[in-house]
KEKE-3310 file (N, C-alpha, C; in steps of 0.2 Angstrom, whole numbers, plus 5000, padded with zeros to 4 digits):
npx = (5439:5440:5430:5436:5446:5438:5434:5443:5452:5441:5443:5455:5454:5447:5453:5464:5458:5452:5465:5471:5461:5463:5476:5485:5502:5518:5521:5507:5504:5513:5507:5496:5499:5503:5492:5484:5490:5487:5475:5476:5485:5479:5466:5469:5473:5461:5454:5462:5460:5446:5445:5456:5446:5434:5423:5424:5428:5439:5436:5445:5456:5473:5480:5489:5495:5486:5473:5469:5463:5477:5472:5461:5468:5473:5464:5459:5470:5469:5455:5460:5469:5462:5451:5461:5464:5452:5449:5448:5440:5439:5430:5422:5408:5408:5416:5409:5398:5403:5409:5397:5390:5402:5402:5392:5392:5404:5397:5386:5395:5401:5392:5385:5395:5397:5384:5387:5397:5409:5414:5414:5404:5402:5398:5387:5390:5384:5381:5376:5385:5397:5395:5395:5407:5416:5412:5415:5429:5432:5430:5440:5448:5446:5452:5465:5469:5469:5482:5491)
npy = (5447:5442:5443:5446:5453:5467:5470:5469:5483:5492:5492:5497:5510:5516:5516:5524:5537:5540:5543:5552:5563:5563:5565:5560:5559:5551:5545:5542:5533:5522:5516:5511:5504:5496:5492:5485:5474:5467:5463:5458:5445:5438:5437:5428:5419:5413:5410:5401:5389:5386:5383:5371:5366:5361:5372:5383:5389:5398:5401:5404:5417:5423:5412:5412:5402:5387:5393:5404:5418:5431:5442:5444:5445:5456:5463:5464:5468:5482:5487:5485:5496:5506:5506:5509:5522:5529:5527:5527:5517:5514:5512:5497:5495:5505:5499:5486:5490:5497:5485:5478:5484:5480:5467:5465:5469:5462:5448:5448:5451:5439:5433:5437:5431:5418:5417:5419:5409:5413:5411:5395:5388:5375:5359:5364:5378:5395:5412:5418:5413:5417:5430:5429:5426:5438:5446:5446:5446:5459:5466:5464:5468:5482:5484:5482:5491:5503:5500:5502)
npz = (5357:5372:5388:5399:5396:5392:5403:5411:5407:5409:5423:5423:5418:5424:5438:5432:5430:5442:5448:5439:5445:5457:5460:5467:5476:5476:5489:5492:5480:5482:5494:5486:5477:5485:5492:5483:5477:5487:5488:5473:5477:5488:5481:5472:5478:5485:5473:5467:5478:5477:5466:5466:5477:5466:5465:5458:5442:5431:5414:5399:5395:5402:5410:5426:5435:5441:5440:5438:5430:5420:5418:5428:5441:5438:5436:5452:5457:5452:5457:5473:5473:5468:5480:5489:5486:5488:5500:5518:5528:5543:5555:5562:5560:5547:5538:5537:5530:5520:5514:5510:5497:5489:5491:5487:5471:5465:5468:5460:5447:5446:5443:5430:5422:5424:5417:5406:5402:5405:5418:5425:5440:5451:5461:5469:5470:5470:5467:5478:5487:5484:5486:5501:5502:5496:5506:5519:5516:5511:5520:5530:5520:5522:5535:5533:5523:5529:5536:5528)
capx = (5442:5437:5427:5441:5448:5436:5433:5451:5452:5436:5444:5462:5451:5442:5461:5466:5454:5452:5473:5469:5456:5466:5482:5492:5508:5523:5520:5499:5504:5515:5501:5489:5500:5503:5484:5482:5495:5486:5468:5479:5488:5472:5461:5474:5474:5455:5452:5463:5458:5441:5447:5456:5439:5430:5418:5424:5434:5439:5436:5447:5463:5481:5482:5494:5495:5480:5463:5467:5468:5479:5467:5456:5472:5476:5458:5458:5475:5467:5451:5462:5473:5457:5450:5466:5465:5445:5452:5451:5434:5444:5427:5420:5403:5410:5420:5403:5394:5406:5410:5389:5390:5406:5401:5387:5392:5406:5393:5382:5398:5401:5383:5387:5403:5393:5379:5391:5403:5417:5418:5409:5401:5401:5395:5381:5391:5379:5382:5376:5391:5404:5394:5398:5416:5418:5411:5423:5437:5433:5430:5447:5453:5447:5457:5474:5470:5470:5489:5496)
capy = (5448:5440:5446:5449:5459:5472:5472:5473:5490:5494:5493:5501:5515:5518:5518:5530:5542:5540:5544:5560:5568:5564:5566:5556:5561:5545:5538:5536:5528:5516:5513:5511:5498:5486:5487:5481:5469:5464:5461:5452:5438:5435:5434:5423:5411:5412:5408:5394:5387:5387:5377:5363:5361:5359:5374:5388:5389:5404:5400:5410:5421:5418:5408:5412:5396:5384:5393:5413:5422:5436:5449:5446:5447:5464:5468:5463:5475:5489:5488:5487:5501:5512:5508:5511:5530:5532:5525:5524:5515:5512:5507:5491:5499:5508:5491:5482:5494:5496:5478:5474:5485:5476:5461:5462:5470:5454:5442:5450:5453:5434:5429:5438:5429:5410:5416:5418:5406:5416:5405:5390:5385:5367:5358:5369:5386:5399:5417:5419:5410:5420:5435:5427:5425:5444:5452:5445:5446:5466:5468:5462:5473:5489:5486:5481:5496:5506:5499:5503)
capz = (5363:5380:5392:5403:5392:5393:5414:5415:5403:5410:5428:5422:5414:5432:5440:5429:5431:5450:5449:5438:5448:5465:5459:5474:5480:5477:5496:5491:5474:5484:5496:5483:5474:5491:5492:5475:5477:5493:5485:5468:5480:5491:5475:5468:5484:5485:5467:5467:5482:5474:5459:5470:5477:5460:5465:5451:5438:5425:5406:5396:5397:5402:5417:5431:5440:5439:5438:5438:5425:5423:5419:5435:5445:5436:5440:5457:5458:5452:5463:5479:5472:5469:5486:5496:5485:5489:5507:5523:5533:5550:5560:5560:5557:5540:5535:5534:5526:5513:5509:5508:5491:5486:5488:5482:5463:5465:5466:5450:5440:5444:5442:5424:5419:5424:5412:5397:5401:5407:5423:5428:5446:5453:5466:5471:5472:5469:5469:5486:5490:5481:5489:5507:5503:5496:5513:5523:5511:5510:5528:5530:5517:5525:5541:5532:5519:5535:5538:5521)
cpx = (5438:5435:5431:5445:5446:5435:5440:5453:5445:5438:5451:5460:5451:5449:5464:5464:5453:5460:5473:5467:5459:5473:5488:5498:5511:5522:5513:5500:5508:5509:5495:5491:5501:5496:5481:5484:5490:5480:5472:5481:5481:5467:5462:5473:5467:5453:5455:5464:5452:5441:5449:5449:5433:5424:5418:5429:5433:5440:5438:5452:5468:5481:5488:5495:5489:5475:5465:5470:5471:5476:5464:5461:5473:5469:5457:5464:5472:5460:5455:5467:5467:5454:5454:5465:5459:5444:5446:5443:5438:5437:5425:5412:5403:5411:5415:5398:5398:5406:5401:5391:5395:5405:5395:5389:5397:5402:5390:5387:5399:5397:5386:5391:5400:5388:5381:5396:5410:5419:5412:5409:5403:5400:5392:5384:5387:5385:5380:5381:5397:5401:5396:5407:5419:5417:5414:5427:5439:5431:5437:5452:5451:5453:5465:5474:5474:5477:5492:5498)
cpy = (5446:5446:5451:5454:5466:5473:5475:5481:5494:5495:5497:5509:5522:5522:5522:5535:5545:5543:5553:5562:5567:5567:5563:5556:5552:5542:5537:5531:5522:5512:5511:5505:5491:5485:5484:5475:5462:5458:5454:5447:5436:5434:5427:5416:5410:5407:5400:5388:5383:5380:5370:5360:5361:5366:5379:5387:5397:5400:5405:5411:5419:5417:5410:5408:5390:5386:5399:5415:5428:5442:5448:5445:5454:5466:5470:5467:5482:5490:5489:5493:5508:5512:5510:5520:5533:5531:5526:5522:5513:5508:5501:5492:5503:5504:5489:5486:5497:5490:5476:5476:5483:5469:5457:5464:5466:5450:5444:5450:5442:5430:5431:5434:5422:5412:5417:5415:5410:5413:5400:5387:5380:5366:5361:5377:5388:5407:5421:5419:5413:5429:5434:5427:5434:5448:5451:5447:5456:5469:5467:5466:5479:5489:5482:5487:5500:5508:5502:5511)
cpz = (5369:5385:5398:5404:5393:5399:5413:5412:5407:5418:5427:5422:5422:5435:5440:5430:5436:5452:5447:5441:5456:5465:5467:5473:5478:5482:5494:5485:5477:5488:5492:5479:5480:5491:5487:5475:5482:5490:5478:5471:5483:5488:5472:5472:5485:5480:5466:5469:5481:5468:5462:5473:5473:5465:5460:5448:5432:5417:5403:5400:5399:5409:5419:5437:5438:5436:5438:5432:5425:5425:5426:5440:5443:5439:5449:5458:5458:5457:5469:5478:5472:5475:5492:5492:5488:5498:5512:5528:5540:5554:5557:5556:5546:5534:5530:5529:5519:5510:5507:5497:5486:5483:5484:5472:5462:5463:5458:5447:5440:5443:5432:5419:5416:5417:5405:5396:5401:5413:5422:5435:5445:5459:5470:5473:5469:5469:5476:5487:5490:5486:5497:5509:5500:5502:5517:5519:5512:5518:5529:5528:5518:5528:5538:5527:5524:5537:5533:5521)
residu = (UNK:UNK:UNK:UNK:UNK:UNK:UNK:UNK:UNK:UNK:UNK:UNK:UNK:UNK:UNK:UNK:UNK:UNK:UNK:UNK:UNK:UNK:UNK:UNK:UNK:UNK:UNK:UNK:UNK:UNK:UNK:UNK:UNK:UNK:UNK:UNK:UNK:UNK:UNK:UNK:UNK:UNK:UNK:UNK:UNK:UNK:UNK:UNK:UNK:UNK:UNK:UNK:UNK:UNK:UNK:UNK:UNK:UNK:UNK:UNK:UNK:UNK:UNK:UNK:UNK:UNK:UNK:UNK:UNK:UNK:UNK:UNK:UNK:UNK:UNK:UNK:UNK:UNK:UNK:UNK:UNK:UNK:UNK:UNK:UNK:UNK:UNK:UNK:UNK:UNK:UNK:UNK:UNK:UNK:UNK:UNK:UNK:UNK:UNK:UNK:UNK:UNK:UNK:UNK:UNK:UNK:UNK:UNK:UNK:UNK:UNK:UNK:UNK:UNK:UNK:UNK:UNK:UNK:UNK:UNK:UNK:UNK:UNK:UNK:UNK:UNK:UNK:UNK:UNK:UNK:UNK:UNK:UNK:UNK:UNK:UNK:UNK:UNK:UNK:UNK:UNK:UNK:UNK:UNK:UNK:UNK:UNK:UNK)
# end
């Protein structure tokens, strides 16, 4: 079983548990799926954007379009469904302070992935780099959680 396989169960698991232990009402499980939704298209445009410019690729799993596979779209569903549940950083202050620890355990899971060939780097991406493009990306997704 690919690696993907396991994060993605390994991030469903998480979902599920965080669903139990909240137990949210019909309007947060809808709000919880547009922000999953939100993070899976934006993942999806990022990653493949990525790909056009020869800097990452995904090895492995069933592709949904060029370079994404679908697990790390479900993954990336289920993170922004668990953080619109764990919600709401409204300041700008709070934002940043959440996304650091985001994007830093992003970058190490995709530091990870590189060292066992689950993706591949190119032309000098690094995981700093993929850490630079998560803390915006999760700044962002505070203040549209926010809207949800």
């Amino acid at each position: 079983m690919a690696i993907w396989i396991f994060v993605l169960l390994l991030a469903a698991a998480i979902l599920g548990a965080l669903i139990l232990r909240y137990k949210p009402k019909k309007e947060k499980l809808l709000s919880m799926a547009k922000a999953g939704l939100f993070v899976a298209v934006f993942d999806w445009v990022v990653q493949t954007l990525g790909f056009y410019g020869h800097y990452w690729w995904t090895n492995g799993g069933f592709l949904i379009g060029p370079a994404v596979a679908l697990e790390v779209s479900l993954i990336a569903f289920c993170a922004g469904a668990a953080l619109n549940l764990l919600r709401s950083w409204s300041t700008w202050q709070n934002a940043i302070l959440v996304a650091i620890p985001i994007g830093i355990v992003g970058a190490f899971i995709e530091f990870l992935f590189v060292s066992i060939g689950a993706m591949t780097y190119s032309n000098g991406w690094t995981s700093l780099h993929a850490f630079v493009i998560y803390f915006p990306a999760f700044v962002l997704f505070q203040f549209v959680n926010n809207k949800l």
